[in-house]
C-alpha positions in Angstrom: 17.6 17.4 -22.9 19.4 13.8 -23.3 20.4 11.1 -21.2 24.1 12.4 -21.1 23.4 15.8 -20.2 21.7 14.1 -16.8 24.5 11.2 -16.4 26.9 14.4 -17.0 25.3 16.7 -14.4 24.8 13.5 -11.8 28.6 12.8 -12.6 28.1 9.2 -13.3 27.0 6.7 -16.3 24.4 6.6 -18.9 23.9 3.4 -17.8 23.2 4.0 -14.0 20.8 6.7 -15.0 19.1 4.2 -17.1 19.1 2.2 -13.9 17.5 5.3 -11.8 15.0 6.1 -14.4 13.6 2.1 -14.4 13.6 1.9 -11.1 16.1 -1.2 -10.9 18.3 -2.0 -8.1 22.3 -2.4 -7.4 22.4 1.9 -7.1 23.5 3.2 -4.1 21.2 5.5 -2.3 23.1 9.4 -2.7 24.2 7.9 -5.9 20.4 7.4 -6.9 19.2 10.7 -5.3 21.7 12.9 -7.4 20.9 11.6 -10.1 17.2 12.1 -9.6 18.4 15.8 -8.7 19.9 15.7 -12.0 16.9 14.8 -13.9 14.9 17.6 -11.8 17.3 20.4 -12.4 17.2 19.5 -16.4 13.7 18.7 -16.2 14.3 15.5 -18.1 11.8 13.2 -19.4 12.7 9.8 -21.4 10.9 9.3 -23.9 10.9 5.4 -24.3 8.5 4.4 -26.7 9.0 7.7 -28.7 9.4 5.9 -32.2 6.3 3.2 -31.7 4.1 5.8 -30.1 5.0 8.9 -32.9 1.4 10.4 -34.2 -0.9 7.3 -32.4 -2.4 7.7 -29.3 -1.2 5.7 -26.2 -3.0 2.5 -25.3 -1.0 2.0 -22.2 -2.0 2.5 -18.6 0.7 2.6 -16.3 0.9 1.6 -11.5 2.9 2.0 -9.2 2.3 -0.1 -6.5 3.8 -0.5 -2.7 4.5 -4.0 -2.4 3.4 -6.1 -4.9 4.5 -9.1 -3.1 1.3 -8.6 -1.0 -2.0 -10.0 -2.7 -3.8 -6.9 -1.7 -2.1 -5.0 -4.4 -2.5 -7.6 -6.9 -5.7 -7.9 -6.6 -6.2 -4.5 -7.1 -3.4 -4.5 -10.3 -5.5 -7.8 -11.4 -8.9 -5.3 -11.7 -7.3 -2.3 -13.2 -6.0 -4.8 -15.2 -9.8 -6.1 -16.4 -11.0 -3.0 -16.5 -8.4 -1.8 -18.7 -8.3 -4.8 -21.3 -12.1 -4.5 -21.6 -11.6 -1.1 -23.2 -8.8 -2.0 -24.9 -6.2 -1.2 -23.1 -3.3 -2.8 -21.4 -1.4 -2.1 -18.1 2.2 -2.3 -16.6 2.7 -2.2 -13.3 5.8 -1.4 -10.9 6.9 -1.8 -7.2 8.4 0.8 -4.9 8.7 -1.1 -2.3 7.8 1.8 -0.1 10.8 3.8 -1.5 10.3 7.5 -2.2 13.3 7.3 -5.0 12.0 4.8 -6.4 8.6 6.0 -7.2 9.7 8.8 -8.6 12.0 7.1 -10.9 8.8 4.8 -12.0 6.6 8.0 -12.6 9.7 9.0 -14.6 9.5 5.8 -16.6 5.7 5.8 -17.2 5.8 9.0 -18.7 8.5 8.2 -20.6 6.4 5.4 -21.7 3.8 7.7 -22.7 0.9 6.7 -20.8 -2.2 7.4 -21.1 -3.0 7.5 -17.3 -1.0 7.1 -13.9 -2.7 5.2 -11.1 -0.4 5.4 -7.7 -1.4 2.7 -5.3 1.4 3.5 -2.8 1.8 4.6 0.8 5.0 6.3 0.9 5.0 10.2 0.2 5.0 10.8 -3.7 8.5 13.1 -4.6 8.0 16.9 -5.2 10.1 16.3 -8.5 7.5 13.7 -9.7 4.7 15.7 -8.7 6.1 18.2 -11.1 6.1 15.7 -13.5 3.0 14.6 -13.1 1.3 18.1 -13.1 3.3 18.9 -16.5 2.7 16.0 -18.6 -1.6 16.4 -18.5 -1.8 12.7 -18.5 -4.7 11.2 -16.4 -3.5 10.1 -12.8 -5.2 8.7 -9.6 -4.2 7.9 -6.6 -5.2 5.3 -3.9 -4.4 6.1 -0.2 -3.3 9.5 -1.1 -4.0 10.1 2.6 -2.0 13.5 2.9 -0.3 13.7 -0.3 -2.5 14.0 -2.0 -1.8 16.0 -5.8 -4.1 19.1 -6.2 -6.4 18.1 -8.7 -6.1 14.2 -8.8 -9.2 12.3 -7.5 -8.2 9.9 -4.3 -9.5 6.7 -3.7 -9.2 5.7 -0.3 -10.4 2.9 1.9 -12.1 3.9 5.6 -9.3 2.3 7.6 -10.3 4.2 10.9 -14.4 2.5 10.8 -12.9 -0.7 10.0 -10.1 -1.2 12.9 -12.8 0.6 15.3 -15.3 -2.3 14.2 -12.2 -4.8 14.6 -11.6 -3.5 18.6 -15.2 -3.5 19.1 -15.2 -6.7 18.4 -12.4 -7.5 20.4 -13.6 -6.2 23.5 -17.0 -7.5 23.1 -15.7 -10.6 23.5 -14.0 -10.3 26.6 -10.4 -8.9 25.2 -8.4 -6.6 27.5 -5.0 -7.2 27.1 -4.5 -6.2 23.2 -1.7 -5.6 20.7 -1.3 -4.3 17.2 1.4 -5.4 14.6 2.0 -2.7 12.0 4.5 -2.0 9.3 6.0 1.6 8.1 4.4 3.0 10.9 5.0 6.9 9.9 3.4 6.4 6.3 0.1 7.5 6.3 -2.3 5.2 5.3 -1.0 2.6 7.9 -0.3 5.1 10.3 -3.6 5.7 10.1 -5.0 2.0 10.8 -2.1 2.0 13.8 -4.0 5.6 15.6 -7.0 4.1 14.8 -6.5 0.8 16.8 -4.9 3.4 19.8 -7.8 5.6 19.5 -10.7 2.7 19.6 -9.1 1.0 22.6 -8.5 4.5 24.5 -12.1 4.4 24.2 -12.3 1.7 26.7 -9.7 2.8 29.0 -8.3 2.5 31.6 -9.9 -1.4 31.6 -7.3 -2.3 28.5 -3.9 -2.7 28.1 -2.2 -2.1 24.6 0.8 -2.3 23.1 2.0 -2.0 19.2 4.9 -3.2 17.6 6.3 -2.6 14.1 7.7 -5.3 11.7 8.3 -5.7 7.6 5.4 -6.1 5.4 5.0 -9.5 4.8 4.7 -13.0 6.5 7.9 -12.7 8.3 7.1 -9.4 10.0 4.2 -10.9 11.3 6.2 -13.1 13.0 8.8 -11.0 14.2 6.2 -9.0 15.6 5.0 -11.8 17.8 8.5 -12.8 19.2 9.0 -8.9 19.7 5.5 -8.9 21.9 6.7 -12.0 23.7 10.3 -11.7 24.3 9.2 -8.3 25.9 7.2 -10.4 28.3 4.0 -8.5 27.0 1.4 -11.6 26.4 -1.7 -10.4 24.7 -5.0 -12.4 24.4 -5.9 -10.5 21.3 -3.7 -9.1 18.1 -4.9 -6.7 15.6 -2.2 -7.1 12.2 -2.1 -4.4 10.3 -3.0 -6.7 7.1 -4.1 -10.1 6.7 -0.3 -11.2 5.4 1.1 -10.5 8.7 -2.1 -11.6 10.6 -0.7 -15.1 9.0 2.8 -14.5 10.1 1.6 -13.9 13.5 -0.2 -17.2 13.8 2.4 -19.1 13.0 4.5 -17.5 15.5 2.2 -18.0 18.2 2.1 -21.8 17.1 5.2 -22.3 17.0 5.2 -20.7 20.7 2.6 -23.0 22.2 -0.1 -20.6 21.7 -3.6 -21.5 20.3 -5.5 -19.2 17.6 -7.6 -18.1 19.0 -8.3 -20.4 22.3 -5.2 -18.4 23.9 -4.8 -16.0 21.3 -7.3 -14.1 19.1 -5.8 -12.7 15.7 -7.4 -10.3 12.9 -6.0 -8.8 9.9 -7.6 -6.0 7.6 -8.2 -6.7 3.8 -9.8 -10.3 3.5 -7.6 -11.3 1.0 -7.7 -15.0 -0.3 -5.5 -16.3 2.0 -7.4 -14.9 5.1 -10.6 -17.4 4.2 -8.2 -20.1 3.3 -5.7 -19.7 6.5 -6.0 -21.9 9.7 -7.7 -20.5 11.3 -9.6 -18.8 9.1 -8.6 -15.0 9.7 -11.2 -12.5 11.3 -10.6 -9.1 9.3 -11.8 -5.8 7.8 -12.5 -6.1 3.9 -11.1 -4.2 1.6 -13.1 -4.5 -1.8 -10.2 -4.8 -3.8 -11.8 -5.7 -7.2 -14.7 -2.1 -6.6 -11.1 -0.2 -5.6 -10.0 -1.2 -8.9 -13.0 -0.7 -11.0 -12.7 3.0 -9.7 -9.3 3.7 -10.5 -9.7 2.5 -14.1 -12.7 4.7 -14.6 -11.3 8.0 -13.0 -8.1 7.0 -15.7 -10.4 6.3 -18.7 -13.7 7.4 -17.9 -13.2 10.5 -15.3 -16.8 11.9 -15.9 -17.8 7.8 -14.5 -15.8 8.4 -11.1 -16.5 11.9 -10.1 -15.0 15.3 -10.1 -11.5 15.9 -10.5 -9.7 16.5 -7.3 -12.6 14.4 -5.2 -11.7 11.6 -2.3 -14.1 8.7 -3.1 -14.3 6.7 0.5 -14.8 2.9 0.2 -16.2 1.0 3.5 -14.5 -1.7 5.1 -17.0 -4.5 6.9 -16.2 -6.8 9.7 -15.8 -10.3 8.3 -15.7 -12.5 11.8 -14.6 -15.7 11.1 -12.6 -19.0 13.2 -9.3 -17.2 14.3 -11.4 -14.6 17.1 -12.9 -15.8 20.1 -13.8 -14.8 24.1 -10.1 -15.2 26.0 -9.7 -18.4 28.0 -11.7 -18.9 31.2 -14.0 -15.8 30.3 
């Protein structure tokens, strides 16, 4: 099947199906899902390295990742990444940006590209048609936060984001915290839905002595800030915030700066990852840690070394310890 049979079918160019296929923007949305309609229906893969990969064996890993404006995913890109090189291998990586269409047009690419492993670091629910894909092709692939999409067969690596925002609320309320908020992102994707019901669950645990509220912003340093001004321009003023990550933990301080507001004399903040910039931040941020560089050490063995990282199909669990530091403390006049 060619790449004018799809543009053809998806009544459109060969160039915007080249633009589908590698993920780049400038396509409108229906115009982007029928074409990946169109490359279902033909079952149509591109082969993009065809002429430098014919008879030799592909030395290429290939991720998709979330955001990789956020550190947390390039640290874990930077380990794959080491792990990969030291065998010998190289890696290219690609965003989503939390976009279903677009991860299934990067899956589509990396196959093309003939990789010799897929690792999904992504949050957002992976396409039936790439599934497919992926299931057809017998190319290694992992995935990180699979959460509830998980593919049948593809070993999940996933971080214990319910025992660390328990530990972060615990923590909260032990030092004198009753009035508590969370700042999420995406809400109804899974792995950070899951980090929002566990902050709900932990503090219904000390019901009916809390009050709680949750917001959602944008992943980054500005939804962490919009998230504030949401909280106060609702007149709710919390003495704690739990941010769903350590980049809007960051963009929530500097809101409640630029309010008037102390971290953490008159507000405490934590994140959840303990990326760089939470020891280096002012304060420096309480948070759960994520051990980035063991998540990626995993994913490059279940890819090139599956017999290393378990069975097939298994869910290896990663813990994520409290790291207290400067921006937490008891509420004023505790």
């Amino acid at each position: 099947m060619t790449l004018d049979a799809v543009a053809k079918r998806a009544r459109v160019s060969t160039a915007t199906v080249s633009r589908v296929l590698n993920g780049a923007d400038g396509v409108r949305p229906a115009t982007r899902l029928r074409v990946l309609r169109a490359v279902e229906a033909l079952n149509y893969t591109p082969n993009l390295n065809a002429r430098a990969l014919a008879g030799a064996e592909s030395r290429t890993l290939g991720m998709v990742v979330s955001n990789i404006a956020n550190p947390f995913f390039l640290d874990i890109f930077r380990s794959v990444e080491a792990g990969a090189r030291a065998r010998g291998y190289d890696v290219v990586v690609a965003n989503s940006d939390y976009a279903p269409d677009r991860l299934a047009s990067h899956v589509g690419a990396m196959l093309g590209r003939r990789v010799a492993g897929l690792a999904l670091v992504v949050s957002e629910t992976v396409p039936a048609a790439a599934v497919r894909a992926l299931g057809e092709r017998g190319r290694p692939v992992v995935l990180y936060d699979g959460g509830s999409h998980r593919l049948r067969g593809v070993p999940n690596i996933r971080a214990d984001y319910r025992g660390g925002m328990a530990r972060i609320v615990e923590h909260l309320h032990g030092l004198g915290h009753r009035r508590m908020a969370f700042v999420g992102h995406h809400a109804r994707l899974g792995p950070l839905h899951d980090r929002r019901q566990a902050f709900l669950a932990a503090a219904a645990e000390y019901a009916p002595r809390m009050l709680v509220k949750t917001v959602e912003g944008t992943d980054g340093l500005a939804g962490g800030r919009d998230g504030i001004a949401t909280l106060l321009d609702a007149g709710f003023r919390p003495t704690a915030v739990a941010c769903v990550n350590d980049v809007m933990a960051v963009g929530a301080m500097h809101a409640l700066h630029a309010r008037g507001l102390a971290v953490p004399e008159d507000v405490s903040v934590t994140g959840f990852d303990n990326i760089a910039l939470a020891e280096f931040a002012r304060p420096p941020l309480t948070t759960a840690d994520v051990p980035r560089e063991a998540v990626g050490r995993l994913i490059c063995d279940a890819l090139l070394a599956p017999h290393d990282a378990g069975p097939v199909g298994a869910e290896l669990v990663v813990e994520t310890p409290l790291v207290v530091r400067e921006s937490t403390a008891p509420p004023r006049g505790s």
